[in-house]
C-alpha positions as MATLAB code, in Angstrom:
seq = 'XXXXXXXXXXXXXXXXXXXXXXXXXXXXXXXXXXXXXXXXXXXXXXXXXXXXXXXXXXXXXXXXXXXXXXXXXXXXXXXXXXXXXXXXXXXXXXXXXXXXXXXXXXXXXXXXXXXXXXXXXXXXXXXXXXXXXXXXXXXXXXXXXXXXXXXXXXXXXXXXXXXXXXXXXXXXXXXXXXXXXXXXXXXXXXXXXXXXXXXXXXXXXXXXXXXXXXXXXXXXXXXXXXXXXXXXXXXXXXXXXXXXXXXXXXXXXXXXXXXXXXXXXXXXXXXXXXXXXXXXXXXXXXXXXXXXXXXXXXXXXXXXXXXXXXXXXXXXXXXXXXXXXXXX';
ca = [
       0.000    0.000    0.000;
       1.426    2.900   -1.049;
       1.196    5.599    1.935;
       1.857    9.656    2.371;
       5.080    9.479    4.696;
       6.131   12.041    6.892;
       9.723   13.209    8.306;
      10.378   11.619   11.573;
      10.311   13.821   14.612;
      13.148   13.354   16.390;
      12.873   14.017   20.390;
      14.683   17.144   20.414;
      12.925   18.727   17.680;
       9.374   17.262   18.949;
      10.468   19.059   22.395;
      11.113   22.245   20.572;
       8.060   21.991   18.183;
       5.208   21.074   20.240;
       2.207   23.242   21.560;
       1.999   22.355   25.439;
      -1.162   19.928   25.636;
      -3.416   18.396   28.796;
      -5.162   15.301   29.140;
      -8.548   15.494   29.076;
     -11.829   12.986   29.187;
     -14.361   14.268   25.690;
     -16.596   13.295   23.440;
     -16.871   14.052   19.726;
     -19.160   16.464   20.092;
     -17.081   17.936   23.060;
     -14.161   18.105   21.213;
     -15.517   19.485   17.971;
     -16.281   22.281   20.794;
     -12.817   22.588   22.138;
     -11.922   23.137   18.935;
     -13.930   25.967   17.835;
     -13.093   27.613   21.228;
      -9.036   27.298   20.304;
      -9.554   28.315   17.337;
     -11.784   31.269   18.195;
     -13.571   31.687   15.103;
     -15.572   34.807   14.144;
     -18.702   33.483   13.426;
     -21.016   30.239   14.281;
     -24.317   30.384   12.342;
     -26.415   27.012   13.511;
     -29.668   24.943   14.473;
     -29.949   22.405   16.801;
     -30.172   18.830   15.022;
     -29.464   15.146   16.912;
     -26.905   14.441   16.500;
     -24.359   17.529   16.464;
     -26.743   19.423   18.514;
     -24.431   19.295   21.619;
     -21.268   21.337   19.465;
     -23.049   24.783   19.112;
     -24.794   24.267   22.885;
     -21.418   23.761   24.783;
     -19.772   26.441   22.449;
     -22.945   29.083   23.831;
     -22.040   27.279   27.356;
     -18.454   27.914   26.935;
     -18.941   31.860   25.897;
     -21.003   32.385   28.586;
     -18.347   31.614   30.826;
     -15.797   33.839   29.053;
     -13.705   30.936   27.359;
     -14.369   32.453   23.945;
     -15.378   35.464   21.213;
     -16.965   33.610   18.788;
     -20.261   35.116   17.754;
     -23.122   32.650   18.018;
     -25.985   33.267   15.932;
     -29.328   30.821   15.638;
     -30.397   30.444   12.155;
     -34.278   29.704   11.388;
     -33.394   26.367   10.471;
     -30.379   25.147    8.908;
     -30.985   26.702    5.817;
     -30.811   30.114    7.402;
     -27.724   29.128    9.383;
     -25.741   28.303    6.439;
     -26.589   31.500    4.716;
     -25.685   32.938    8.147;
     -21.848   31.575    7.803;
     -21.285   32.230    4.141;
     -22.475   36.040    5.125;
     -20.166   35.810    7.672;
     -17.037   34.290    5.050;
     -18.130   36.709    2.471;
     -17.429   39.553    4.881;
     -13.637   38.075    5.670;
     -14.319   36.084    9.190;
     -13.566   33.249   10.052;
     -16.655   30.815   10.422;
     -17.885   27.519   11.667;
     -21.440   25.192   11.436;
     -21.931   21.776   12.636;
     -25.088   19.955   11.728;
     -26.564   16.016   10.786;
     -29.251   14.157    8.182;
     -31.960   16.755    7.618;
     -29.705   19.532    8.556;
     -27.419   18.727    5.602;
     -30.102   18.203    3.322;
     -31.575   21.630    4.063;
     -28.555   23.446    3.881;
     -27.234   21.459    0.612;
     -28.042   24.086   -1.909;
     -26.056   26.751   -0.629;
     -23.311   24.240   -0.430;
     -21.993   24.526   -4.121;
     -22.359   28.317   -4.335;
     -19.874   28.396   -0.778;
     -17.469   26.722   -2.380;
     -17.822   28.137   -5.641;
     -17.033   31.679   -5.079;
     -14.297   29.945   -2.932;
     -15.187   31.126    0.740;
     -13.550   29.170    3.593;
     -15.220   27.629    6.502;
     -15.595   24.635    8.462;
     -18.571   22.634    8.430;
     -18.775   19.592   11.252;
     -21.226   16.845   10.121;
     -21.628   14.069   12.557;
     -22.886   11.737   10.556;
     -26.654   10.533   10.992;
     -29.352    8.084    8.832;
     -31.396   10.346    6.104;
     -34.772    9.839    7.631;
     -37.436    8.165    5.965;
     -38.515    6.842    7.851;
     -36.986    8.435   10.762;
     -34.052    7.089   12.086;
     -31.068    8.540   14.070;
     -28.495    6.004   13.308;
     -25.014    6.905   12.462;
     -24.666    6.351    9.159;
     -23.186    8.405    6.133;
     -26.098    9.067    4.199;
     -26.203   12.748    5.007;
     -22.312   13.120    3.709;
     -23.017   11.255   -0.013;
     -25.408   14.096   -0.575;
     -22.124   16.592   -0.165;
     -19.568   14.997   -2.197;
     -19.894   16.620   -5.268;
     -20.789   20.142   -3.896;
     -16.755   20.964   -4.559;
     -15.752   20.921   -0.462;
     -13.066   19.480    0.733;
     -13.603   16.408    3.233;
     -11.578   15.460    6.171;
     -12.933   11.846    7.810;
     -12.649   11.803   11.897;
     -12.479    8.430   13.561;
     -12.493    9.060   16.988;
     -12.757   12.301   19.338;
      -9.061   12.872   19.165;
      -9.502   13.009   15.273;
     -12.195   15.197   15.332;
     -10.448   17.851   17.327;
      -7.206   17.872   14.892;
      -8.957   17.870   11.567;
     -10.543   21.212   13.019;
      -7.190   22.807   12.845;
      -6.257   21.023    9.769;
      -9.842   22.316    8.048;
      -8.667   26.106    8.666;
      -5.126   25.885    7.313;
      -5.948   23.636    4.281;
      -8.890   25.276    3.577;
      -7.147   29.260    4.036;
      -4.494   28.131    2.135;
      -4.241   31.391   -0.739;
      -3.988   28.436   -3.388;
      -7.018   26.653   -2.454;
      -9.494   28.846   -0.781;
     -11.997   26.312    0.203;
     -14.732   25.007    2.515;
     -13.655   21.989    4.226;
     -16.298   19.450    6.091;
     -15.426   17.841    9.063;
     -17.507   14.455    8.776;
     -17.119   12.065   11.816;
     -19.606    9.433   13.110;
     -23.442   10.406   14.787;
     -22.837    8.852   18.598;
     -20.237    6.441   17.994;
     -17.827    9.279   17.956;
     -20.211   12.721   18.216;
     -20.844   11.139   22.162;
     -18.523    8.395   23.445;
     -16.163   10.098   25.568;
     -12.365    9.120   25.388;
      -9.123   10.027   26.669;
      -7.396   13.186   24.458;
      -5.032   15.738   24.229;
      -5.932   19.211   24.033;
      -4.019   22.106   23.388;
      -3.177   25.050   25.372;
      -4.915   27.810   23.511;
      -2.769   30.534   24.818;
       0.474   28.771   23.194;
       1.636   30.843   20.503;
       2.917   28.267   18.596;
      -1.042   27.215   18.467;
      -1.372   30.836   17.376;
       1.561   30.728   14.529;
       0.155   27.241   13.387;
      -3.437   29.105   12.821;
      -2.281   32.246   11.829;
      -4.583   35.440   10.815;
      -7.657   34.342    8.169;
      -5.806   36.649    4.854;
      -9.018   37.019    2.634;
      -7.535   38.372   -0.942;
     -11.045   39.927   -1.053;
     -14.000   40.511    0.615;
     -17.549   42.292    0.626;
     -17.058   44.438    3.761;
     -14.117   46.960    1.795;
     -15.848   49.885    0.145;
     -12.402   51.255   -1.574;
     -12.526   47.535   -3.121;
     -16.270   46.637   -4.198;
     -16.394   43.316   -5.564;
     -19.518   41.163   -7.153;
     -19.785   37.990   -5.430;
     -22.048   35.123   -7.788;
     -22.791   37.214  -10.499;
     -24.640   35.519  -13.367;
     -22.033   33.847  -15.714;
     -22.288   32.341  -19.407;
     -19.808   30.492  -21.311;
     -16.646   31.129  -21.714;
     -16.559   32.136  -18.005;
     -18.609   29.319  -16.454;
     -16.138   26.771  -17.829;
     -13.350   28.728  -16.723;
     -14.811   28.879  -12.870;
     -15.372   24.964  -12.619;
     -11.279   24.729  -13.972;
     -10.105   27.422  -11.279;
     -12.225   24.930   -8.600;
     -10.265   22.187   -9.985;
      -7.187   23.888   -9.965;
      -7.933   24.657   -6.043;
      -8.833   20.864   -5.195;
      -5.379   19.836   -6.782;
      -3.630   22.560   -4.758;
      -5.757   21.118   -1.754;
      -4.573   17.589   -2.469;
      -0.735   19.412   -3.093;
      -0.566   20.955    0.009;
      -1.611   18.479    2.563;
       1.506   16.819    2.760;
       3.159   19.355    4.501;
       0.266   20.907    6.184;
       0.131   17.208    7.767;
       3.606   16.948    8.801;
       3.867   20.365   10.568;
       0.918   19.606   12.146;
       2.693   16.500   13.129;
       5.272   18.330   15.065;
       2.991   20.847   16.804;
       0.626   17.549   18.046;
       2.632   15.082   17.790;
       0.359   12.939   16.000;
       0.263   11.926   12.382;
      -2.145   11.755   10.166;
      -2.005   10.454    6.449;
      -4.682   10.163    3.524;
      -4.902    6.612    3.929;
      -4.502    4.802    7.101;
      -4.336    0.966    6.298;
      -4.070   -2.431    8.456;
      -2.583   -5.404    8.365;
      -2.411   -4.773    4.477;
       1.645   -5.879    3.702;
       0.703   -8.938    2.831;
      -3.114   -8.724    2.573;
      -4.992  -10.899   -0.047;
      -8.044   -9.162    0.177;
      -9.212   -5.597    1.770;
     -12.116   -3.814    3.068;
     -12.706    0.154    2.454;
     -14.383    1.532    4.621;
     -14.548    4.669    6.695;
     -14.339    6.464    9.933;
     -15.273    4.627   13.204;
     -16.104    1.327   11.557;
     -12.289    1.067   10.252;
     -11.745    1.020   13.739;
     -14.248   -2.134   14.627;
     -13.386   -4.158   11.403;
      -9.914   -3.957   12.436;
     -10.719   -6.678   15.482;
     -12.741   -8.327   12.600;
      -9.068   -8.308   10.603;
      -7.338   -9.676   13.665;
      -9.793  -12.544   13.993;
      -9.657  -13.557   10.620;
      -5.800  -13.748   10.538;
      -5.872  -16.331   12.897;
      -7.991  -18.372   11.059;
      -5.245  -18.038    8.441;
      -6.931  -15.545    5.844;
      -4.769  -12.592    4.719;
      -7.456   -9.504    5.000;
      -6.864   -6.202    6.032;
      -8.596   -2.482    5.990;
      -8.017    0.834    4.194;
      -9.597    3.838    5.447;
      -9.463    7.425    4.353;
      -8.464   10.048    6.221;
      -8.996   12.527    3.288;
     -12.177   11.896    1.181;
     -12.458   14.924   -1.096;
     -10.224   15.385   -3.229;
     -10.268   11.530   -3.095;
      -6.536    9.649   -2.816;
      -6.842    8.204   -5.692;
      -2.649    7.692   -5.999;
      -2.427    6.561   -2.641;
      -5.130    4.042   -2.845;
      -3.458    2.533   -5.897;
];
């Protein structure tokens, strides 16, 4: 399996490199949270929705007791609280939704205009069943409805994962050659509510703050010396041109990760790479699949190996722009 490698942090320069971090006890959900209050965005626009609900109610929690700026506006649904965020991008801040199922479905149409007038910001789905009927299970039906909206998507296994790729989201996606939103997809309850042991940073550590940086919008809507039109009308030969420049930004996106991954690396001390695979040096056969049940069929794996069959699993960290290279 071919694999995205990283430089090896030796233990001098992971001394030197790394934000100070605590042990803590969170959920998904909770961490998503801890994220957004590190990161300090400008901007939440939201509406409650089981699963993710809990992200946008400890972030209000959180504010009230001083532990953040970020302004929390409630959208009439989650239509209104995606129009709320791109607003909010369009103006230069930097923003951040969470939301599940229905949510995504109501918001989807706003999805591919976001991304293509290429406005950052970071969209948590914790993955839940499309109802009809109703259901709240965690599956991914709500995140097949985005993949072809032209976002980036970063998969979160476990609490720990969810927290990082919230970090990762605002570099990738603020990168000036890609200039993207980026979703956050990790799994309704498995992960969005079991609670594990993490790390967490100290948000105060300015090599948190030099990681982040300071959002650098090329242009925005709220500078009247520089008035801009943002989604005009367009016909051919400019339409085809804009779908090319969103390619252009996807392969910059899929460029940059590498090393947006490995300096990450040394400020956590944890690495992530497009594809994490098991058991596969010798595998006969493989299952692909993603997210938290990777993490259960990798007991299957075990089981099977000692009945003698050579299996193993392949998982994605990155989804959109898919690994195609690596998977090969």
């Amino acid at each position: 399996m071919s694999r995205v490698k990283s430089t090896k942090i030796s233990d001098k320069k992971r001394k030197t490199s790394m934000a100070r971090q605590v042990l803590a006890f969170r959920s998904g959900n909770e961490m998503a949270a801890e994220a957004g209050a590190h990161i300090n965005f400008h901007v939440m626009g939201f509406y409650p929705i089981t699963p993710s609900t809990e992200v946008a109610e400890t972030l209000d929690s959180r504010k009230a007791d001083g532990e953040h700026e970020i302004r929390m506006i409630a959208g009439d649904g989650e239509h209104g609280a995606a129009g709320i965020c791109y607003g909010a991008a369009v103006g230069g801040g930097r923003v951040l939704n969470a939301t599940s199922s229905q949510g995504v479905l109501y918001s989807l149409e706003q999805l591919p205009a976001q991304s293509g007038t290429r406005f950052p910001m970071v969209l948590n789905i914790a993955n839940r069943a499309v109802s009809g009927p109703l259901d709240i299970r965690g599956d991914h039906s709500d995140l097949y409805f985005t993949l072809n909206t032209g976002w980036i998507v970063l998969m979160a296994r476990h609490a720990q994962a969810v927290y990082d790729m919230n970090f990762l989201a605002v570099r990738i996606g603020e990168h000036p050659d890609v200039r993207l939103p980026v979703i956050v997809s990790y799994d309704g309850f498995f992960t969005s509510h079991q609670k594990r042991r993490v790390q967490v940073f100290d948000k105060d550590d300015p090599k948190l703050r030099r990681f982040l940086g300071e959002p650098d919008h090329p242009y925005h809507a709220l500078d009247p010396s520089k008035p801009i039109t943002i989604g005009p009308y367009m016909n051919d030969p400019d339409l085809i041109n804009n779908p090319y420049q969103h390619h252009l930004a996807m392969e910059a996106a899929r460029k940059q990760r590498p090393s947006l991954f490995r300096e990450f690396a040394e400020l956590s001390g944890r690495r992530y790479d497009f594809l994490e695979s098991y058991r596969m040096k010798d595998a006969e056969a493989a299952i692909f699949v993603v997210n938290s049940a990777a993490e259960t069929t990798k007991d299957v794996v075990d089981k099977l190996r000692k009945e003698g069959l050579k299996v193993g699993v392949v998982s994605p960290t990155v989804l959109r722009p898919f690994p195609v290279a690596q998977l090969q």
